[in-house]
C-alpha positions in Angstrom: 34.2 21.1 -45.0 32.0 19.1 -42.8 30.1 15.9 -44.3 26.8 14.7 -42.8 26.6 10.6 -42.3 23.1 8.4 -42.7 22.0 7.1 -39.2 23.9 3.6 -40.8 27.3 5.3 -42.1 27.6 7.0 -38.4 27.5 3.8 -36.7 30.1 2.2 -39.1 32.3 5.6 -38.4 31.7 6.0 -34.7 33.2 2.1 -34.5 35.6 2.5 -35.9 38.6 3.1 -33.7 41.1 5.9 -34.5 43.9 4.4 -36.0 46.7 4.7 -38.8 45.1 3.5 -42.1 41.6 2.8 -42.7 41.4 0.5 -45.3 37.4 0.6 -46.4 36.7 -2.8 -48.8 33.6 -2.1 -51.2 34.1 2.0 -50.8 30.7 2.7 -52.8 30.7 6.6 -52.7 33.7 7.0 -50.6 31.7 8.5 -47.3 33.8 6.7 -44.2 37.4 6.9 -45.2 36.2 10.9 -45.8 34.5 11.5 -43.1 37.5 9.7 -40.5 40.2 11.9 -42.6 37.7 15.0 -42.2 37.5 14.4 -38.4 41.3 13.4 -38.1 40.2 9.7 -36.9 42.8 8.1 -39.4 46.1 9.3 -40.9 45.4 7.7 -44.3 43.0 5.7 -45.9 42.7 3.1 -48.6 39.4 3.3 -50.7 38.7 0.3 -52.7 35.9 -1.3 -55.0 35.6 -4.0 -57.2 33.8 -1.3 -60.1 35.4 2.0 -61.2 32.8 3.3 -61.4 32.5 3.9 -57.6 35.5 4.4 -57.3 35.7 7.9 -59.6 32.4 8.9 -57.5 34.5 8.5 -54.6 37.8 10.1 -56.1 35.4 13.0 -57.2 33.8 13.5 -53.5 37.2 12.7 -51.5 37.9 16.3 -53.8 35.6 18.3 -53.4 36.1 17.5 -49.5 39.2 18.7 -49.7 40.8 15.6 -49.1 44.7 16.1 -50.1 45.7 13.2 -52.6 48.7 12.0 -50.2 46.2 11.2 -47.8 43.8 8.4 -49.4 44.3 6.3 -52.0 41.9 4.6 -54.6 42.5 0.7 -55.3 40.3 -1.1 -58.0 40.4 -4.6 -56.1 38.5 -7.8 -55.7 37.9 -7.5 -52.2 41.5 -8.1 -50.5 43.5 -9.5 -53.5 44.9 -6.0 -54.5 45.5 -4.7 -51.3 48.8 -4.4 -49.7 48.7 -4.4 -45.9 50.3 -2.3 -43.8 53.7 -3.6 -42.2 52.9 -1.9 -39.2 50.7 0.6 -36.7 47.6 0.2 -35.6 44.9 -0.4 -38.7 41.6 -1.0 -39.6 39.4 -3.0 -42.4 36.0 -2.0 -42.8 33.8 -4.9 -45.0 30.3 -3.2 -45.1 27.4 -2.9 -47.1 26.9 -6.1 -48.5 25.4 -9.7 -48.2 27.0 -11.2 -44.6 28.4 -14.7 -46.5 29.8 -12.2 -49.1 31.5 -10.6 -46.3 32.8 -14.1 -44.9 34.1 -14.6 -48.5 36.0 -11.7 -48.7 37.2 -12.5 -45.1 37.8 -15.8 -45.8 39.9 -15.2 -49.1 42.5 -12.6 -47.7 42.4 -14.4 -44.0 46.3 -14.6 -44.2 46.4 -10.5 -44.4 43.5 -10.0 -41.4 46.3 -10.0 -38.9 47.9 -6.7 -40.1 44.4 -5.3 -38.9 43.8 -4.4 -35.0 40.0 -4.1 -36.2 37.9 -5.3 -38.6 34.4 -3.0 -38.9 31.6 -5.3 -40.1 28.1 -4.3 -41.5 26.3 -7.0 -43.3 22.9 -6.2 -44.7 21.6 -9.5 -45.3 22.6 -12.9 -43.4 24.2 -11.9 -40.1 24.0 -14.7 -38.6 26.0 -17.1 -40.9 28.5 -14.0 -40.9 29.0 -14.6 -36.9 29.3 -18.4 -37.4 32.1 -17.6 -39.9 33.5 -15.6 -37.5 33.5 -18.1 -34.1 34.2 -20.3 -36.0 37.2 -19.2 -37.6 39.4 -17.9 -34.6 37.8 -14.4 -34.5 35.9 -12.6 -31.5 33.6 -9.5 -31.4 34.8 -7.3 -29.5 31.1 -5.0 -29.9 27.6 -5.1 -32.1 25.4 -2.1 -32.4 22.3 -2.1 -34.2 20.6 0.9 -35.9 18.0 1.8 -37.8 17.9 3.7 -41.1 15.3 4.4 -43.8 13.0 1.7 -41.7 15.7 -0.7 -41.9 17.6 -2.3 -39.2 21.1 -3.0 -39.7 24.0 -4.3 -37.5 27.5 -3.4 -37.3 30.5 -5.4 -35.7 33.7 -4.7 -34.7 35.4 -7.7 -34.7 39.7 -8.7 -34.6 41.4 -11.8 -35.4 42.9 -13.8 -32.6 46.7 -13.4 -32.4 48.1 -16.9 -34.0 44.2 -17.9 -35.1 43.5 -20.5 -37.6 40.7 -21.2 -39.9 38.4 -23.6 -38.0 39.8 -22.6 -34.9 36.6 -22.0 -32.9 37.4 -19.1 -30.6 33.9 -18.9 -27.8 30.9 -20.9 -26.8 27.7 -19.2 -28.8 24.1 -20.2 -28.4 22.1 -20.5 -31.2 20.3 -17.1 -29.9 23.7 -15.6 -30.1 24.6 -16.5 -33.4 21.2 -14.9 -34.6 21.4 -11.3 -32.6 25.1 -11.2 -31.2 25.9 -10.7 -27.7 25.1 -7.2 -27.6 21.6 -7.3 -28.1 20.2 -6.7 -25.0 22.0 -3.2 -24.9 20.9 -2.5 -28.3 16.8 -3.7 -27.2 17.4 -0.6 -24.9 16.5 1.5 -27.8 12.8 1.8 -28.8 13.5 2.1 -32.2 15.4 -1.5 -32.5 13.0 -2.9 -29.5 10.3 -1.5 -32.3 11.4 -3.1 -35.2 12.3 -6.4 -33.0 8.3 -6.7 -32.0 7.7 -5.9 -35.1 9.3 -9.1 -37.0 7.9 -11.4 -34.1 4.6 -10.1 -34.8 4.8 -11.0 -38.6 6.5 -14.0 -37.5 3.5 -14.9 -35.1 0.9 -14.0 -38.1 2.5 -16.2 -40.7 2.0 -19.0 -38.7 -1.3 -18.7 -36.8 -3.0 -17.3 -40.3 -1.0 -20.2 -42.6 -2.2 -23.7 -41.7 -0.5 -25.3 -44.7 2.3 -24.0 -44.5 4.9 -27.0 -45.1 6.0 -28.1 -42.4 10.3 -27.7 -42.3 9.4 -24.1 -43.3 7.0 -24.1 -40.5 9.8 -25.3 -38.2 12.2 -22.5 -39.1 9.6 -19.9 -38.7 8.5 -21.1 -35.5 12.2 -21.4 -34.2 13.0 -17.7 -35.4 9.7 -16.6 -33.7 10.7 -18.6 -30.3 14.5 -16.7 -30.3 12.4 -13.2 -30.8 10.0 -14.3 -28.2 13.1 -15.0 -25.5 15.0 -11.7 -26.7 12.1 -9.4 -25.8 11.3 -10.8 -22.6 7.6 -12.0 -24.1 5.4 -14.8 -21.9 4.1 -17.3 -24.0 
């Protein structure tokens, strides 16, 4: 039985590298872990959520998927607390769809079990930037960022990996400020008109709110106007 993906779940699925267990943090409806064990990209997966009730919607569609029972498990957890990482092969954490410091929390309260994992498949919705300088600043790189757009949305995944012997505070490579808001990828990712779209877009509202709002107080001003100067340099635009 095949499963169609959103434009966003694709991206998250074609990231993630094919490996021996998938473990997906925050399953919602169970989609990726079914999908990679559809299309024979991981032997097993771990499903996990903090409610039940996703995880029974997930249960029901690994199912009727045909998913065999021995091949994914369902784990009511607080993020990492109740999961028990692999002792070895190659394995992969996917944290995705949800805030970016929620994310770092998560990542940040099971960092001594992030080495078990070869990749770790990021998609925060909200606050991506503070989710890189958790990151770089915590002895991880990212290895690739994609962006995509979905339901007139524009999302980001990472696929990031802990450094081999990393410690938290250990500041693993030399970001700009213009790095920690778009990621290293983004010029690949401008190449599409759809992202380059939604990129002019926000510094266009940007540009408005500050031309059309004289009062606007002035440290608000200055974060606007810093935002609108990193758009500005990303797309190439003359002042």
């Amino acid at each position: 039985m095949s499963l169609i993906l959103s434009a966003r779940l694709q991206t998250i699925a074609d990231m993630t590298p094919v490996c021996d267990i998938f473990t997906d943090i925050g399953c919602d409806h169970g989609y990726i872990p079914i999908w990679l064990l559809l299309n024979n990209r991981c032997r097993k997966a771990i499903a996990s959520d903090i409610g039940q009730g996703p995880l029974d919607t997930a249960r029901k569609n690994a199912k009727s998927c045909g998913i065999d029972r021995d091949r994914i498990s369902f784990i009511l957890s607080d993020g990492l607390e109740g999961i028990t990482t692999p002792d070895s092969g190659n394995n992969v954490l996917s944290v995705t769809g949800m805030g970016g410091l929620l994310i770092a929390d998560i990542l940040n309260k099971g960092y001594e079990k992030l080495s078990c994992f070869s990749s770790l498949i990021l998609s925060p919705h909200t606050k991506q930037e503070e989710l890189r300088r958790y990151l770089i600043g915590n002895g991880f790189i990212i290895k690739d960022e994609r962006y995509v757009t979905d339901s007139d949305k524009l999302y980001v995944v990472m696929n990031a990996m802990l450094c081999k012997g990393a410690k938290k505070g250990c500041v693993t490579e030399d970001y700009s400020d213009k790095d920690y808001r778009f990621g290293l990828f983004v010029k690949e990712a401008l190449k599409n008109e759809a992202v380059r779209a939604y990129f002019i877009r926000r510094y266009e509202e940007l540009s408005a709110i500050l031309n059309e709002n004289k009062g606007l107080p002035e440290d608000r001003r200055e974060v606007l106007g810093k935002e609108a100067l990193s758009y500005r340099e990303v797309l190439g635009i003359e002042a």
